[in-house]
Every structure is written in C-alpha cells, then in structure tokens.
N, C-alpha and C positions, 0 to 999 in steps of 0.2 A: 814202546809199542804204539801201532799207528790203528787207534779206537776209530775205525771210518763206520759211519751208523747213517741208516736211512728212514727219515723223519717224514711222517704225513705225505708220501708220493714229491719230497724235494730230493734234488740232486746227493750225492753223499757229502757231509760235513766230514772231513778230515783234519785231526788237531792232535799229536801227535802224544802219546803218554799223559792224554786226561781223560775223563768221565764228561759225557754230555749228555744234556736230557732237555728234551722240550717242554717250558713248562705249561703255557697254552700255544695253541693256534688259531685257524681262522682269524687272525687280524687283518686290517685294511689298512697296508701302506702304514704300520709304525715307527714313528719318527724319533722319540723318547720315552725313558723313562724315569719315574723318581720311588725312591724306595721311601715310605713313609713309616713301616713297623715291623717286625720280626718275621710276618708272614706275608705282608703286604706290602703291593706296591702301585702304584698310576703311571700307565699306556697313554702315549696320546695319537691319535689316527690321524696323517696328513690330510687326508682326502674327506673324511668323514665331518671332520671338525669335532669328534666325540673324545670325551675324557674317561678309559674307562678304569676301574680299580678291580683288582687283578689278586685277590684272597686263596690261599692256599686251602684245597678242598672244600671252596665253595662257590658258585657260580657268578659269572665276569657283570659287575654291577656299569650300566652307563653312568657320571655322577654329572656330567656336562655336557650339553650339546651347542658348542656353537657355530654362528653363523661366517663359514669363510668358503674367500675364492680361490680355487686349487688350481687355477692353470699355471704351468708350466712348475715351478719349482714355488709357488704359493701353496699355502694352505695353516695345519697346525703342527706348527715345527720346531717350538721350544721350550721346557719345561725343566722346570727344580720346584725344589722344597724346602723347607726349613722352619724347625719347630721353635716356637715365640712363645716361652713361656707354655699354657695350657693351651696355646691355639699352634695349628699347624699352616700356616700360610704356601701358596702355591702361586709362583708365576709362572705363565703360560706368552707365549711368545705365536702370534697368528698374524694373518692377511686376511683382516675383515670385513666380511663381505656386505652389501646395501641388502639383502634378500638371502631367505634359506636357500634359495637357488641358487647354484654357482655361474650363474650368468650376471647375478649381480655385481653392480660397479664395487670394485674394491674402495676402500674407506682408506685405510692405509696397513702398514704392517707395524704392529701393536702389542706393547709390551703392557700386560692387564695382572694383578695380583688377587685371588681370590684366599675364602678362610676357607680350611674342609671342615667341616661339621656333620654331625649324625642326627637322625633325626627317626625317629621309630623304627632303629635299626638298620635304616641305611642312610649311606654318606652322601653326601654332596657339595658345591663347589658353589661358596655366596657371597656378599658386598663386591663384585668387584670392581676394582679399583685401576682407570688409567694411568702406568707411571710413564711409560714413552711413546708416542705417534710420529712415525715416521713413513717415506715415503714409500710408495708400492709400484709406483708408476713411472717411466712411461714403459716399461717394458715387464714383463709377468719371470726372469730368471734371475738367477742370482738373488736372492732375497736372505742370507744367510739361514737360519739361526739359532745356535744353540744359546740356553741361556744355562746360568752360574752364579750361586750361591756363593761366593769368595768369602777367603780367610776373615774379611776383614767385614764380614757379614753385609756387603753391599752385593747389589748386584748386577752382575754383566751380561751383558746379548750381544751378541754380532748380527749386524745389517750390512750385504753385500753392495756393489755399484747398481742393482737394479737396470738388468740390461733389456735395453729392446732390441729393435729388429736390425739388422745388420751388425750385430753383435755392439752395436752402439749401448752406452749404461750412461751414468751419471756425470759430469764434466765441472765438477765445481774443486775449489779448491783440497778437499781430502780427495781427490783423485791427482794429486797434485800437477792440477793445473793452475801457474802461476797467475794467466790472466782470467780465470775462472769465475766463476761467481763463490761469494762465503759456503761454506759448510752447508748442508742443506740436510745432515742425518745419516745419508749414504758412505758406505764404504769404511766403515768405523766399528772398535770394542766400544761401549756404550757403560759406564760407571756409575751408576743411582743408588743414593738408599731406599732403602723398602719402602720407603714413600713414595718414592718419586725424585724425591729433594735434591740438588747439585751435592757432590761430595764438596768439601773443604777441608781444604785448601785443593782447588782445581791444578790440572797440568796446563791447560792452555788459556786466554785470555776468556771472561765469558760471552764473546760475541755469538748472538745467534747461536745456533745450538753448540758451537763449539767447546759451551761448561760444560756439557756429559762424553764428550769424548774422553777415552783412554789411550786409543789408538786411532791412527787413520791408514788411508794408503792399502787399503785391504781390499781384493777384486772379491771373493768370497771364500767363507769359511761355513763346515759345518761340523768342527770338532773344538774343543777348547777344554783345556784343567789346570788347575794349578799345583803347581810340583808341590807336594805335603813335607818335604824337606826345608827348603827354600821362599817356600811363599811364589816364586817363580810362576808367570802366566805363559805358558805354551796353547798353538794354536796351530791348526794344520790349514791349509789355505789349496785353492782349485785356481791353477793356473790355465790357460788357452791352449787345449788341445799338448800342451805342453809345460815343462816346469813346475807344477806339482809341487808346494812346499812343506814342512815344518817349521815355526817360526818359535822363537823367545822373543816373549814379549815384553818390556821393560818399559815403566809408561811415558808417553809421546812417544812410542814405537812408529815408525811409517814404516809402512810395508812396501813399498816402492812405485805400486799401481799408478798413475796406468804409465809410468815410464820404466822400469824397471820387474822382471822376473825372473825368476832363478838367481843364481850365482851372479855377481856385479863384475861385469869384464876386467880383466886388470886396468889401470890407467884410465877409468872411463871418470870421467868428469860429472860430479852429481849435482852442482853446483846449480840444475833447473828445477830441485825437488823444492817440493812446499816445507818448511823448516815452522812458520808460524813463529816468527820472530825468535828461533833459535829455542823453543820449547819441543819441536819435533825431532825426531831425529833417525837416518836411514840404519839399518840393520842387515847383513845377509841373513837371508835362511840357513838354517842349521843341518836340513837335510833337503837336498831336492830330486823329485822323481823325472827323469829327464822323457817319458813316454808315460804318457798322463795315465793313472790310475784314480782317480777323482778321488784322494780321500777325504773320509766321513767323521765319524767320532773318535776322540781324542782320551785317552783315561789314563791316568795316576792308579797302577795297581798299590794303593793304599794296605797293604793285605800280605799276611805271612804264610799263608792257608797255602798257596805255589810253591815253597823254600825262600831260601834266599838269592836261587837266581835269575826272580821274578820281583820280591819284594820292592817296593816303590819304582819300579821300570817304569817305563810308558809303552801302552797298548794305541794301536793307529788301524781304524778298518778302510778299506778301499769300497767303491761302488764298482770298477773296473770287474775285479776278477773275485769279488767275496769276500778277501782275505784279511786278517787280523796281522798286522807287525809288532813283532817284539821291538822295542831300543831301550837301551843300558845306557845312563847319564856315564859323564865324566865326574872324578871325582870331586870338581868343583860345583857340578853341574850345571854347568852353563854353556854345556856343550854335550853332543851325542857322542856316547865310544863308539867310533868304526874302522875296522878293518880290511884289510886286505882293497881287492877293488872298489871298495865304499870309501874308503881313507880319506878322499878328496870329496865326501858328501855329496855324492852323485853318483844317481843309480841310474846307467848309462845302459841295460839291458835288464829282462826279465829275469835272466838267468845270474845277474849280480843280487838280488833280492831274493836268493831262495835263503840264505842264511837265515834273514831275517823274518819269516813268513812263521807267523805260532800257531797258525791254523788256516783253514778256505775252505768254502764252498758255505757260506753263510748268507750267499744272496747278495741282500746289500745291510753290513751290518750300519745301521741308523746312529747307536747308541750304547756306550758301554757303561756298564753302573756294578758295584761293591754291593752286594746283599751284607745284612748283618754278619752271617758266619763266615762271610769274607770272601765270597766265592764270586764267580764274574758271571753276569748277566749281557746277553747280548741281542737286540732287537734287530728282527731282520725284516727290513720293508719289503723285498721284493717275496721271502718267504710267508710273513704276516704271522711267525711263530716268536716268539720270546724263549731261547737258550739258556740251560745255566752250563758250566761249565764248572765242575772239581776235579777232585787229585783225593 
C-alpha cells in the first residue's frame, strides 16, 4: 500500500507499505542527527549554528549556540555521539565563524567534541575540545561533512576539495596532483581518537597532516556508515553535474578526484594518480548515478523492525528529487546486488532507478539515524521537519 500523507503544507511524502509521522517541525536547514536515549535525540541547524535536543512530549530545548559562516554549503553540518562511561560526549563538525554575524571571516571547518551535561533540569553542551582544524577557504562549497562514531570507537569526518569560484577547489596532493603541494586537510576521510590523537599504527606516512587521513581523492561527501556486518566504510560522494557515486572504502582508499569520476574507462592508464608511496590506492565506485542526483546521507539499517528484506541494507537519500534508495549487499558484501539495467552499476536514466527508490518527497533528506526501537529517522533540510518512519 502507497501511505502518501501530507505534512505541515510540504509536498506529499510517498514511501510505499510504511507508517510515517512527523515528529517535530519548524526547523531551519537540518543537517544531523544523533540519538542520545530512548526518547531523545540532538538536531543540528546548518544555518542557525543551534544544537537543539529534541525530547518526546516536551518542548525543543536550544543546548548550543554556535558561532558559524553559512555561505554556500558552510555552516553546522556534522554530528555523533557516543556514550563514555557516565558521560555522553558529542562531536560537532562546523565552519567557524570570526563573529555571531555570518559575514564574519570564517576560522576554519572544525571538528570540536563537547560533554552533554544537565544542569537544573536542562542539558547542555561544555569543555569543548578542538580535535581537527582544517581549511574553509578559498572557496565557501564543498565543505563536506558528515562525522562518525566507528566500530573501532575513533572518529571520522569527511572534508570536501573546498571549492571556489570557477569551480576551482583544492590542488595539492590528495586531489592527486602529482606536482602539487603536501596534503593540506582537503579532500579526505579524517581518522582521530576522541582526543584528537593520530591513530596507531597510521595508513600513510605522518607528514603534515597526512597522519589523520583515512582516505583521500574525495571531491565531496555527505553520507558515510559502516557496514554493522563487515566493519566495512561506505561513502556516497557528489560528483560534477555528473557521476554521482557509492564508494567502499578500504583504508588508503583514493577516490580518484580530481582525475577520475565514475566508472575508470577500460584500458585507461592510472599510473598519474597520487599512490603516497604505494600506501594509496585507486577504487571503482560501486554504484554510479550517471545524471547527478547529489546524494546526502548514507545508513546501515542496523534494524529488524523492516523484516528481513531490509535488515542491514543500505539506505542512500538524494538532494535532487527527495528520495530515499534501497541497496542489497552481495553476499560477500563488498559489492552491491544489482539487476537487470543496473547490472553494470550505472544508472544511465531516471526511469532505471525506480526499482530502487524506498520512498520521495522528503525535501532534502540531510540525515538518516536508527531510534532505539529501530525504526528510521529521517531529517529533511529543505522541509525543517524530522520523520520517523515504521512498519
């Protein structure tokens, strides 16, 4: 049955034999979220710079306000959680700003980790703590960045090439250019412990920031999870007007930027990519959208709550057209099962991706998250509403 429902004066949400319910509205440009406890969870506003917490029947607490510059694809645009013992710590991933004004000079885009704490009954967001400062500049797009809690309890952010004017970004060596300048932060999965601290034993040599890369080679991302099977890092990436990926990421992944996107021609010679003394290494994407649908968030339905021919899939939302995709690993999983005119991992028209569509009309879904009873949470920036979606 096709449950189409119409939410707060938005377009109708169409998701095909589930239950959906808004569970607040009025937000401004929601970008993440992170679920902290059975009924509760933390919103973060791109534009606002607010962190707000989000309690079941009772009214939306601000716990942080900070100061960032939202032009073009800056602002506050990444967020996890993760409980340490008796303390709940929070990373927050921003473009921050010199001034509450958004005309102030950005600082840089900044990976900060805060405690949540209560305090005469309501929460908020303290010590914080810089773990990565990276570049913002010269151009205000592409700035990725979803951040991630991993298995292995460190944690990950993605930073896009940081583009300017002329679609010009970054030109140092993780955009692999050979004669480029070192690493400079851009274009890279970012690997830290909750300190801050390099992991050990690193993937790449420690010059210059190249200790916290995981990955490089990346124009921009703003989905990422890790397969709950496999340990597995998947990552959906925004290609130019075109190519559109899925990637597995296995680390010193290069994602092929800025020489390579989509599918690698047969017989093409890669032999100009950046290797970093053979610690990198080039990857196809796993699926490619051949007429760009810019996808957003990335999730591991970790969750039985759908049956079984949902359980541990992967959910992928688009900014293009609203829309939420289903994909089914292989039984290795190291690859996507596809069919019929997907077979060749390209989706060569709109009408080859209707198979795969689990719902639309979500605006732009930002952010996909697991509630404790396992049900899917979906944040929609252009709507400013938070979805849950059952069965």
């Amino acid at each position: 049955m096709d449950r189409s429902v119409q939410l707060f004066g938005q377009p109708d949400v169409r998701i095909p034999g589930f239950d959906l319910e808004a569970i607040v509205d009025g937000l401004s440009r929601p970008t993440g979220l992170s679920i902290i406890g059975d009924n509760s969870f933390l919103v973060i506003e791109e534009d606002t710079g607010k962190v707000k917490q989000i309690t079941e029947g009772q009214p939306t607490q601000t716990i942080l306000d900070l100061d960032v510059s939202t032009d073009d694809s800056r602002g506050l645009i990444g967020i996890d959680s993760f409980e340490a013992g008796n303390k709940t710590l929070v990373f927050l991933y921003f473009t921050e700003s010199s001034s509450p004004d958004d005309g102030g000079e950005p600082l840089g885009n900044r990976l900060y980790r805060y405690e949540l704490v209560e305090n005469n009954g309501k929460n908020g967001l303290i010590n914080p703590r810089l773990l990565l400062d990276l570049p913002a500049t010269p151009g205000s797009m592409d700035n990725g960045g979803p951040v991630l809690v991993g298995p292995d309890n460190n944690i990950y952010s993605i930073i896009g090439h940081i583009q300017g004017e002329h679609l010009v970004g970054h030109e140092t060596k993780a955009q692999n250019f050979e004669d480029g300048p070192d690493a400079d932060g851009t274009s890279g999965v970012h690997r830290i412990t909750q300190d801050g601290g390099i992991v050990v034993p690193g993937i790449f040599e420690p010059i210059d920031l190249m200790a916290t890369y995981y990955a490089y080679g990346i124009r921009n991302s703003f989905g990422m999870d890790f397969d709950p099977i496999t340990g597995n890092l998947w990552l959906s990436e925004n290609g130019v007007y075109t190519n559109d990926e899925i990637n597995l990421v296995e680390p010193g992944f290069n994602g092929g930027w800025k020489d390579l996107t989509g599918l690698m021609a047969p017989n093409l010679d890669i032999g100009g990519l950046v290797t970093f003394n053979g610690s990198g290494k080039y990857s196809d994407p796993e699926f490619v959208w051949s007429d760009t649908v810019s996808p957003t968030a990335l999730l591991f339905f970790n969750s039985d709550k759908f049956g079984p021919a949902y359980e541990n899939d992967m959910f992928v939302g688009d900014y293009e057209f609203g829309r939420i995709y289903h994909f089914e690993l292989n039984s290795e999983r190291n690859a996507i099962r596809l069919n019929g005119s997907l077979a060749d991992k390209v989706a060569n028209s709109d009408s080859e991706l209707q198979s795969i569509i689990f719902g639309e009309g979500f605006g732009v879904p930002t952010d996909l998250e697991i509630s404790p009873d396992g049900m899917l949470y979906v944040s929609s920036l252009r709507d400013g509403v938070i979805y849950r979606i059952s069965r």
